[in-house]
N, CA, C and O atoms as a Tripos MOL2 file, in Angstrom:
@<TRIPOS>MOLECULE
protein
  228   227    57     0     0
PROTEIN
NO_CHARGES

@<TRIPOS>ATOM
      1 N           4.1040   12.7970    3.6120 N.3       1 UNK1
      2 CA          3.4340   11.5810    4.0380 C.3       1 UNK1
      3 C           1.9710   11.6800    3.6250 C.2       1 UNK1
      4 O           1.4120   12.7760    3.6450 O.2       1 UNK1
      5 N           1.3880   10.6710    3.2850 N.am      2 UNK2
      6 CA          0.4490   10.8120    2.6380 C.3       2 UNK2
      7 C          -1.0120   10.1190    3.8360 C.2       2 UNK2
      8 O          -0.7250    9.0660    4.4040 O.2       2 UNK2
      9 N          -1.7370   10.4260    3.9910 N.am      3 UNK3
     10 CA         -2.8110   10.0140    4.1160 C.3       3 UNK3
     11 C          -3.0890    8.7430    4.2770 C.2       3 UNK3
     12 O          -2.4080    8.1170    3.4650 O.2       3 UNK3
     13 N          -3.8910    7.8740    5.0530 N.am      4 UNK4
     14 CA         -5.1030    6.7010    4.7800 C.3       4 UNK4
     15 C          -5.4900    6.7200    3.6250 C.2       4 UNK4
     16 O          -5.3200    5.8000    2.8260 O.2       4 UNK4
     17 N          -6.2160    8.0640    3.3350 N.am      5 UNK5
     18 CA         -7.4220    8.2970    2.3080 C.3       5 UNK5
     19 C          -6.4240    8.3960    1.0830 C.2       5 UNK5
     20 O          -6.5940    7.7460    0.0520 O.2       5 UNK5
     21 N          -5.6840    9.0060    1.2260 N.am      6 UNK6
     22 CA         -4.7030    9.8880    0.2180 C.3       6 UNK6
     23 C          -3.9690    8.2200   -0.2270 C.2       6 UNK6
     24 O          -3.9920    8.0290   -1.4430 O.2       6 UNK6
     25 N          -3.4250    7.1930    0.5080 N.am      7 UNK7
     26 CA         -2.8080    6.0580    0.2950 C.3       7 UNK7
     27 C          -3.6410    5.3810   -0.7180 C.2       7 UNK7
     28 O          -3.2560    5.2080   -1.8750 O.2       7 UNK7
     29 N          -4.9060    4.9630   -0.2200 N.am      8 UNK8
     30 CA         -5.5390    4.2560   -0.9610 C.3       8 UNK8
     31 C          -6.4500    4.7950   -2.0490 C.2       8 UNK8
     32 O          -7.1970    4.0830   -2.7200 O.2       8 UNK8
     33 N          -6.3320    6.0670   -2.1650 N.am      9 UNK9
     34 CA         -6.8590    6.6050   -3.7940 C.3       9 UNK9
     35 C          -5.1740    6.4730   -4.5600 C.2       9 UNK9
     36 O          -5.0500    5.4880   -5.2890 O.2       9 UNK9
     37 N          -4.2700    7.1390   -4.4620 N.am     10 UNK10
     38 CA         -2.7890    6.6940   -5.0540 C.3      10 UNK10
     39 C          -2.8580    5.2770   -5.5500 C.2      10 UNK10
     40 O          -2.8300    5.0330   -6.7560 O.2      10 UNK10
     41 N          -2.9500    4.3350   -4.6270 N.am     11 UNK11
     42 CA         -2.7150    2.8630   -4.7360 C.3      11 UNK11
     43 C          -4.1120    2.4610   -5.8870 C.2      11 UNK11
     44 O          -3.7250    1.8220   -6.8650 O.2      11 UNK11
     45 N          -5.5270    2.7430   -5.8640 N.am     12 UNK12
     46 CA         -6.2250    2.3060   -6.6530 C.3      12 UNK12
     47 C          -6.0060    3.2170   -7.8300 C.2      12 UNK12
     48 O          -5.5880    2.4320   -8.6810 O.2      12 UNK12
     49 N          -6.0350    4.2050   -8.2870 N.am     13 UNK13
     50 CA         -5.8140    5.6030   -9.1190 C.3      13 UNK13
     51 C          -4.2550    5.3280   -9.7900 C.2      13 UNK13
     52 O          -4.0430    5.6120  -10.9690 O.2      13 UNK13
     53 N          -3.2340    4.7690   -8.9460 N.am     14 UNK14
     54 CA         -1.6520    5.3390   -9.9360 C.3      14 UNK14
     55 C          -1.7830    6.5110  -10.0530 C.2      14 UNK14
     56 O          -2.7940    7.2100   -9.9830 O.2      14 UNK14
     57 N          -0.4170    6.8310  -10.2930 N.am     15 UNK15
     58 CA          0.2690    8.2150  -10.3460 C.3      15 UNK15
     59 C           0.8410    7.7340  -11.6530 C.2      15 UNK15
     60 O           1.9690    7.2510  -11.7430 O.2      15 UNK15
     61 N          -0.2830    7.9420  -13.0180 N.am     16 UNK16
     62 CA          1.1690    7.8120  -14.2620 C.3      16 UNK16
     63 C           1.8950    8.9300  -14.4070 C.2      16 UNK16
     64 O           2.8240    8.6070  -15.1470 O.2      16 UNK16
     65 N           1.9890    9.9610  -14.1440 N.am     17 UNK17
     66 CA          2.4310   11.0310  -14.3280 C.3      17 UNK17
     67 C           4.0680   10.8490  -13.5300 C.2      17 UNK17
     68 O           5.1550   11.2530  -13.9420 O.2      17 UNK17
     69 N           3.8270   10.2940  -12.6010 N.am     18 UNK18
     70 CA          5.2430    9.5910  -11.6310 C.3      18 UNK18
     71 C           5.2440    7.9850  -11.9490 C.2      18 UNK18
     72 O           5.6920    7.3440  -10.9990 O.2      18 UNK18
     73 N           4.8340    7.1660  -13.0990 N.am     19 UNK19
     74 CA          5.0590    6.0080  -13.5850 C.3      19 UNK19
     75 C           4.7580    4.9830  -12.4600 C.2      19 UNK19
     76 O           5.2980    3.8800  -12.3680 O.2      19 UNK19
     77 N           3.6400    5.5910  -11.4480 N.am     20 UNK20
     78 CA          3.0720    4.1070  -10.9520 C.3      20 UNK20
     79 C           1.8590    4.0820  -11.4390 C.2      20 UNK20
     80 O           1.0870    5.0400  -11.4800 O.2      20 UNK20
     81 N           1.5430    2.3370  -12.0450 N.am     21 UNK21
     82 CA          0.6000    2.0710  -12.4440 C.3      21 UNK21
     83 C          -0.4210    2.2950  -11.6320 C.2      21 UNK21
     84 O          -0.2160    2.8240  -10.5390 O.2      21 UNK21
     85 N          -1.8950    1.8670  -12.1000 N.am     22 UNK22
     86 CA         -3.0050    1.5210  -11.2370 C.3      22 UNK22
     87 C          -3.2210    0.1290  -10.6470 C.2      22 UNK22
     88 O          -3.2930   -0.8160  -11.4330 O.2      22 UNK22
     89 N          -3.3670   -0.1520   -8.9100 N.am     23 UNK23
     90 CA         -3.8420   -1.5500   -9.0060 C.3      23 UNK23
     91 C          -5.1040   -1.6890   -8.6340 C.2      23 UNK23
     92 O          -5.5560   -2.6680   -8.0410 O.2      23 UNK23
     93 N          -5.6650   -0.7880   -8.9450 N.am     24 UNK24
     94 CA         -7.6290   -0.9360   -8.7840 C.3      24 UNK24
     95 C          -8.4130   -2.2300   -8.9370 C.2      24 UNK24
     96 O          -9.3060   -2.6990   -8.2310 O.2      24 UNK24
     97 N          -7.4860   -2.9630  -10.7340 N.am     25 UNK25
     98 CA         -7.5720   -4.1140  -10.8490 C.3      25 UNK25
     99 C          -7.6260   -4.6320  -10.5200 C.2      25 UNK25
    100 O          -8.4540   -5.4820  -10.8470 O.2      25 UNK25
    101 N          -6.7060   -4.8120   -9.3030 N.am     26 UNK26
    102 CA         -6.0780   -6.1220   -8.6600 C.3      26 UNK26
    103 C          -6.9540   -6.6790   -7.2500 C.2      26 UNK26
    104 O          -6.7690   -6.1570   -6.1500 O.2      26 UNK26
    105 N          -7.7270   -7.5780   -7.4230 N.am     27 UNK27
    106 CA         -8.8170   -7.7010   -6.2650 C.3      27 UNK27
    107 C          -7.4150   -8.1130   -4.8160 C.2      27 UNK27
    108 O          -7.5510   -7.5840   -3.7130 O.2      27 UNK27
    109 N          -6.5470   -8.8000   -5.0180 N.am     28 UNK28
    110 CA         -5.6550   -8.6910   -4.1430 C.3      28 UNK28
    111 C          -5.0150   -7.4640   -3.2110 C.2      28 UNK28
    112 O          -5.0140   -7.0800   -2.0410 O.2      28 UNK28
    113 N          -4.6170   -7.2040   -4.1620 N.am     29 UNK29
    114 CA         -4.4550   -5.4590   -3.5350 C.3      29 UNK29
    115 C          -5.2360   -4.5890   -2.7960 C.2      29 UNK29
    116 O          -4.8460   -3.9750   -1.8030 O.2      29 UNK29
    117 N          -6.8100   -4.5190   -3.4920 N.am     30 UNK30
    118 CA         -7.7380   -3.5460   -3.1570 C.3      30 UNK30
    119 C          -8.3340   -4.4170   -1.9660 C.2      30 UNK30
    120 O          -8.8000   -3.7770   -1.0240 O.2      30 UNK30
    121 N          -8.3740   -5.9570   -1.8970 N.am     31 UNK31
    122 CA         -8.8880   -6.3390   -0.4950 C.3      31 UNK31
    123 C          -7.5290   -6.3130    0.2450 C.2      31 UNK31
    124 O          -7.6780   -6.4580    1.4590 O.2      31 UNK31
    125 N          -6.6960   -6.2190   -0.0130 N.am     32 UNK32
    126 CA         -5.6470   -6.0140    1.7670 C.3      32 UNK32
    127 C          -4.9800   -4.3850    2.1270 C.2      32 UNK32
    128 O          -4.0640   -4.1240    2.9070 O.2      32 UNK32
    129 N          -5.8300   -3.3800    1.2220 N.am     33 UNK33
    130 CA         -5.0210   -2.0720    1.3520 C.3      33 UNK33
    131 C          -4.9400   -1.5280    2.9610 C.2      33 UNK33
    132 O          -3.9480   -0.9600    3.4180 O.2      33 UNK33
    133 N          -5.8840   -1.7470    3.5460 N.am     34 UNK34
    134 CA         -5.6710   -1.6500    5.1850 C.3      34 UNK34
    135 C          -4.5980   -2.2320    5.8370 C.2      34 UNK34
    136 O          -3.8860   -1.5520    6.5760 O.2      34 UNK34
    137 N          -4.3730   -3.5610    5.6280 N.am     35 UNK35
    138 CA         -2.8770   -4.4040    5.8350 C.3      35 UNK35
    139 C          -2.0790   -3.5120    4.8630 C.2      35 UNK35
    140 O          -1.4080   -2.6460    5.4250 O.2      35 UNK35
    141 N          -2.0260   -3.5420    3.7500 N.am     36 UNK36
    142 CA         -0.3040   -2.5750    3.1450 C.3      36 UNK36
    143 C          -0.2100   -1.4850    4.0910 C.2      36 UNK36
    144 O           0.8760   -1.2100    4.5990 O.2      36 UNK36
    145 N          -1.4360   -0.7370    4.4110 N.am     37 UNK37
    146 CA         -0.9380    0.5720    4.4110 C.3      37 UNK37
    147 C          -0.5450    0.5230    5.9920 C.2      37 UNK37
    148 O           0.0090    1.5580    6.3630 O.2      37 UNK37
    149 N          -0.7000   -0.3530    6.8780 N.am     38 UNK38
    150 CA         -0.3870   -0.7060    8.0320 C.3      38 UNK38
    151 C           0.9120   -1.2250    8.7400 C.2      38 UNK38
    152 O           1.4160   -1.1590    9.8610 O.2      38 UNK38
    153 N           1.3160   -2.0050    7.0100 N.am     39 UNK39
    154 CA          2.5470   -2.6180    6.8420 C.3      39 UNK39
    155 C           3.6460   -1.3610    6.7500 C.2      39 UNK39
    156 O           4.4990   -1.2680    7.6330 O.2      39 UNK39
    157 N           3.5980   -0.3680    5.6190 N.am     40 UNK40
    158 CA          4.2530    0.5160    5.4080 C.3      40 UNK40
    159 C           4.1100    1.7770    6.0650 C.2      40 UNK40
    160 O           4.9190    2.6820    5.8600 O.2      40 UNK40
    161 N           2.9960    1.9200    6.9530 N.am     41 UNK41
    162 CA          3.0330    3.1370    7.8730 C.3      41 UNK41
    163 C           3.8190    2.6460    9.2970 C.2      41 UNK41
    164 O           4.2140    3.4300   10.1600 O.2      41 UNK41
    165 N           3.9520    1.2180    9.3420 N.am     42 UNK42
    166 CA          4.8820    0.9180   10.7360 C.3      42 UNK42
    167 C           6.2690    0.7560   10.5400 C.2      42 UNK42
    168 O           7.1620    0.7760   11.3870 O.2      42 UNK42
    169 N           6.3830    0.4930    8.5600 N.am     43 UNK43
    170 CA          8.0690    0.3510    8.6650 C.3      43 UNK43
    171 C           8.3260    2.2550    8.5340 C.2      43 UNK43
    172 O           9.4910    2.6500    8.4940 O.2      43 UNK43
    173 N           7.4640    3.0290    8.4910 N.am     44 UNK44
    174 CA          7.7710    4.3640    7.8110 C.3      44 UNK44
    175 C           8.0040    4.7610    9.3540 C.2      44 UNK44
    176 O           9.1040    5.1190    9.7750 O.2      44 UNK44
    177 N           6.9350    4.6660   10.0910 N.am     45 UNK45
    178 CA          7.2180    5.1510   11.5600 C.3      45 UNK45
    179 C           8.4150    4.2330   12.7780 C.2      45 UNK45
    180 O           8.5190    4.4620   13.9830 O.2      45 UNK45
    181 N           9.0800    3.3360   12.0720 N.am     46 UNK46
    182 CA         10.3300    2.8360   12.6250 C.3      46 UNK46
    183 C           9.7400    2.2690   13.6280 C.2      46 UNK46
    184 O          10.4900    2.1890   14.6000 O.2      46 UNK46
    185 N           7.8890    1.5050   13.9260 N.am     47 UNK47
    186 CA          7.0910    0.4530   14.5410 C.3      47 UNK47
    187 C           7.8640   -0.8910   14.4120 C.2      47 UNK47
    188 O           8.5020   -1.5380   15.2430 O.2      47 UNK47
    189 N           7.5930   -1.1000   13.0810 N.am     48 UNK48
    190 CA          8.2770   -2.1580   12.3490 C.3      48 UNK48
    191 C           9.6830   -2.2170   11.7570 C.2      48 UNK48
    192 O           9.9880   -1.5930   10.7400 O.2      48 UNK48
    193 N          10.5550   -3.0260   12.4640 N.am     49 UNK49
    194 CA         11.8440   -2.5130   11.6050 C.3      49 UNK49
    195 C          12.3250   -4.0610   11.1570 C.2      49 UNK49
    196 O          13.1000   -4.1080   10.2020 O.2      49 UNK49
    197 N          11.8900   -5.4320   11.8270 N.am     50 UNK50
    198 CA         11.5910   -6.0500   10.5840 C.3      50 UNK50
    199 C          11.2840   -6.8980   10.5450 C.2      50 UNK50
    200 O          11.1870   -7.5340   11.5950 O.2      50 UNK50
    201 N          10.8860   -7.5410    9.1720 N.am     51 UNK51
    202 CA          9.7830   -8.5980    9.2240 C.3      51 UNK51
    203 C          10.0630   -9.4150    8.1140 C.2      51 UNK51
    204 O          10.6580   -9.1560    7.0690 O.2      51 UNK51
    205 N           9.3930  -10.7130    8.6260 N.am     52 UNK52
    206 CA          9.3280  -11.6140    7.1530 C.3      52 UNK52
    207 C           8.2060  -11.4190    6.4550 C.2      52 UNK52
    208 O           7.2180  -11.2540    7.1700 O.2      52 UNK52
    209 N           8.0380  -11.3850    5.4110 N.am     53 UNK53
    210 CA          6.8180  -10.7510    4.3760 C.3      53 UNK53
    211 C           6.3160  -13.0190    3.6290 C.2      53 UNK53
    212 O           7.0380  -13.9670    3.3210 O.2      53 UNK53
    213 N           5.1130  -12.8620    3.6760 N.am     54 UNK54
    214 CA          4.9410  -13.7900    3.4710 C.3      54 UNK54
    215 C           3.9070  -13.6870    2.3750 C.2      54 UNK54
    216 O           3.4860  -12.5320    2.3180 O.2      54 UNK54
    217 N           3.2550  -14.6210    1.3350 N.am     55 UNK55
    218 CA          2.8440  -14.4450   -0.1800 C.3      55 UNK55
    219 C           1.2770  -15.1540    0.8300 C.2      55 UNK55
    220 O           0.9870  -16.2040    1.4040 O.2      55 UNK55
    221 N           0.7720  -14.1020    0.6150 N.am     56 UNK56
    222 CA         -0.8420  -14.0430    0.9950 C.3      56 UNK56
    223 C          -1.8520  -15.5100    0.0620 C.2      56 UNK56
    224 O          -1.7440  -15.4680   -1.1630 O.2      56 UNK56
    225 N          -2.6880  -16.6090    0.6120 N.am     57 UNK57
    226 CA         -2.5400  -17.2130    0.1730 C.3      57 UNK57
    227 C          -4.8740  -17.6790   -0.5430 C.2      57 UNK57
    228 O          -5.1110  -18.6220   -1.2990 O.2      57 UNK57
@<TRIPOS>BOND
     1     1     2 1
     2     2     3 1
     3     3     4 2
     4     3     5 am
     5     5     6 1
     6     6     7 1
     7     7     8 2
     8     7     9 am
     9     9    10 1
    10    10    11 1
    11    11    12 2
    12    11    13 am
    13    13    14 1
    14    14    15 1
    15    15    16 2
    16    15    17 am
    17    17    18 1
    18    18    19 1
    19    19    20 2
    20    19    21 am
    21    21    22 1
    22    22    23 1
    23    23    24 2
    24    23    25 am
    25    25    26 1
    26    26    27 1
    27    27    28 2
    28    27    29 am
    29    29    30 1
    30    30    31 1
    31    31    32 2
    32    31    33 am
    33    33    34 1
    34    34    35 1
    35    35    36 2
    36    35    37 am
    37    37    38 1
    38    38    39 1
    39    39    40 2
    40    39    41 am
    41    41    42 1
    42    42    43 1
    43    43    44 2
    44    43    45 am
    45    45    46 1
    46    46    47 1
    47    47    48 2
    48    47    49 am
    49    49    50 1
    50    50    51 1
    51    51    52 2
    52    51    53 am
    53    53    54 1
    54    54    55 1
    55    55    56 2
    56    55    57 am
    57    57    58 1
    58    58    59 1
    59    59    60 2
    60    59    61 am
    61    61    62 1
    62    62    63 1
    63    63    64 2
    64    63    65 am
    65    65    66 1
    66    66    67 1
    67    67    68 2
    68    67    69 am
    69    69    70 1
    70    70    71 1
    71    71    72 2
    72    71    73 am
    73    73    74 1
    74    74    75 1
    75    75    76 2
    76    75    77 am
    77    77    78 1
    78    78    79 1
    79    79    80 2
    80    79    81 am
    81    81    82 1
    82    82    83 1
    83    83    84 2
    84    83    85 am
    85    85    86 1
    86    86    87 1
    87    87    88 2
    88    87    89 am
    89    89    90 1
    90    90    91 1
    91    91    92 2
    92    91    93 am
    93    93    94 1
    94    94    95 1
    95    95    96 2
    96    95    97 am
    97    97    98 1
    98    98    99 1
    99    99   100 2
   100    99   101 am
   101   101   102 1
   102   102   103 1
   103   103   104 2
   104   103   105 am
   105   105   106 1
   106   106   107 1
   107   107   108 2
   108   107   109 am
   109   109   110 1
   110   110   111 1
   111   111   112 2
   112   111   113 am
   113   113   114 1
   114   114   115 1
   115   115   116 2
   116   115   117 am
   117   117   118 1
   118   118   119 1
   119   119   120 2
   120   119   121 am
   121   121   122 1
   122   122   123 1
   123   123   124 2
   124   123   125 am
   125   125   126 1
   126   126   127 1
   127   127   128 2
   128   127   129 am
   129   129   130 1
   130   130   131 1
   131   131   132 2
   132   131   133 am
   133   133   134 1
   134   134   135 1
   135   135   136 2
   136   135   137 am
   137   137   138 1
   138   138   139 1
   139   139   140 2
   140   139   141 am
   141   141   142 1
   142   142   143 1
   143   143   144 2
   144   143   145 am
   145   145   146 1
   146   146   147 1
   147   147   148 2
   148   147   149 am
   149   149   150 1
   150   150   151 1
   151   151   152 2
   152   151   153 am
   153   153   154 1
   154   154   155 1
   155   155   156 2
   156   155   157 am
   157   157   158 1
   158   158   159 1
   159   159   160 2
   160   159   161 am
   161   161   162 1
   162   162   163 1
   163   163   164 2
   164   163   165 am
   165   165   166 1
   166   166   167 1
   167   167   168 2
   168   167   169 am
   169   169   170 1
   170   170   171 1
   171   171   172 2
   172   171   173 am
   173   173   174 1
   174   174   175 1
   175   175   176 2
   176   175   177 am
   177   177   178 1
   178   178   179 1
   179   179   180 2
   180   179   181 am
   181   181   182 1
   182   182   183 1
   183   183   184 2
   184   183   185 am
   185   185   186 1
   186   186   187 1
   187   187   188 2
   188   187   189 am
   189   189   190 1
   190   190   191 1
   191   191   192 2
   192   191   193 am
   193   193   194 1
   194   194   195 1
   195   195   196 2
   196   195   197 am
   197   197   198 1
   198   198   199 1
   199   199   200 2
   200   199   201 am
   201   201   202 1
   202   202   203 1
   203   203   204 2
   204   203   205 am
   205   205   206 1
   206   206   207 1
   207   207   208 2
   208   207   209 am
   209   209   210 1
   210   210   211 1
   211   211   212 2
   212   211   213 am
   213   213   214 1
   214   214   215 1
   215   215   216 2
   216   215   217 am
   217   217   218 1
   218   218   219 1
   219   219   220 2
   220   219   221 am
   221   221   222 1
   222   222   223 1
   223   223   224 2
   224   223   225 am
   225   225   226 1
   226   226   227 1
   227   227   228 2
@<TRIPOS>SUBSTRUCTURE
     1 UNK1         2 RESIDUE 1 A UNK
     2 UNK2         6 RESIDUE 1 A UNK
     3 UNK3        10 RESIDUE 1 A UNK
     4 UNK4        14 RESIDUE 1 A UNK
     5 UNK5        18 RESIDUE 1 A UNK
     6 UNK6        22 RESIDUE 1 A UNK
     7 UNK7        26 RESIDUE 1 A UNK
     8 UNK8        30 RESIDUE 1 A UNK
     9 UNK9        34 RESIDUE 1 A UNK
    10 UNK10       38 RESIDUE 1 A UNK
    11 UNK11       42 RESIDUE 1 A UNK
    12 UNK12       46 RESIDUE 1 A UNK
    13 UNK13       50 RESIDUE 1 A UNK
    14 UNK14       54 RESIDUE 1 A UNK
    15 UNK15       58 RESIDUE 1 A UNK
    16 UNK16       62 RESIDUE 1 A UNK
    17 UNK17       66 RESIDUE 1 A UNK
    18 UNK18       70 RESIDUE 1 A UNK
    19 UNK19       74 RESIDUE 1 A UNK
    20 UNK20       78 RESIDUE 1 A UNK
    21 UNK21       82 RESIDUE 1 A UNK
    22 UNK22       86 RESIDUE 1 A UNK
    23 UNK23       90 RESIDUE 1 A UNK
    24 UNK24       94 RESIDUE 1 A UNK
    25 UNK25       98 RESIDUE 1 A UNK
    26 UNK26      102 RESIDUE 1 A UNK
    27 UNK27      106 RESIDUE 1 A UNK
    28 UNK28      110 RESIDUE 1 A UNK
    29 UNK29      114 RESIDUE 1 A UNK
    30 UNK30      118 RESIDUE 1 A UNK
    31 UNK31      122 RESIDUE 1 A UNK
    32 UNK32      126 RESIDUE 1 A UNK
    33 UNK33      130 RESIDUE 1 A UNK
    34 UNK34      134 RESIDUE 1 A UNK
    35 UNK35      138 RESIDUE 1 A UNK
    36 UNK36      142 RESIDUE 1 A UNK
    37 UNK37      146 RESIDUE 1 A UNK
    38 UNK38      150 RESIDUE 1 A UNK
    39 UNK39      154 RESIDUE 1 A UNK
    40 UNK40      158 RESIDUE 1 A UNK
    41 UNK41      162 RESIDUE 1 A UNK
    42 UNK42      166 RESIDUE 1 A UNK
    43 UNK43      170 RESIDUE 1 A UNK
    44 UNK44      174 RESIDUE 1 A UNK
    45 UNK45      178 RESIDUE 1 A UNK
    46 UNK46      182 RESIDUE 1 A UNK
    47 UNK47      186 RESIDUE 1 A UNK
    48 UNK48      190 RESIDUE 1 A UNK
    49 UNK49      194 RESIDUE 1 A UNK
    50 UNK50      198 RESIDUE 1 A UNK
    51 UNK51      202 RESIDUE 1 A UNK
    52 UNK52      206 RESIDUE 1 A UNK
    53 UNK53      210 RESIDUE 1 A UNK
    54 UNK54      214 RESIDUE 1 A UNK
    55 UNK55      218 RESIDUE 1 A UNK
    56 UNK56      222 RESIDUE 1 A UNK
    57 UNK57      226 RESIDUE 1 A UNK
């Protein structure tokens, strides 16, 4: 399990070496990484088991 810190250097950085891109780019991404990583640390800790995902607007 990875980190806060460790999440959001992965997520801006990519892992090409394990074929995920970088989304550093992506001003979408890099402004809601507190929401992803909130999203996926509650479905990881079985918080969240489920949800409707809705297209950020």
């Amino acid at each position: 399990m990875l980190t806060k810190d460790e999440f959001k250097t992965t997520v801006i950085n990519g892992r090409l070496e394990k074929g995920m891109v970088s989304f550093g780019g992506s001003p979408m991404v890099v402004d809601n990484l507190d929401n992803l990583y909130a999203y996926l640390k509650g479905r990881s800790d079985g918080a969240i088991t489920r949800s409707k995902v809705e297209e950020l607007k």
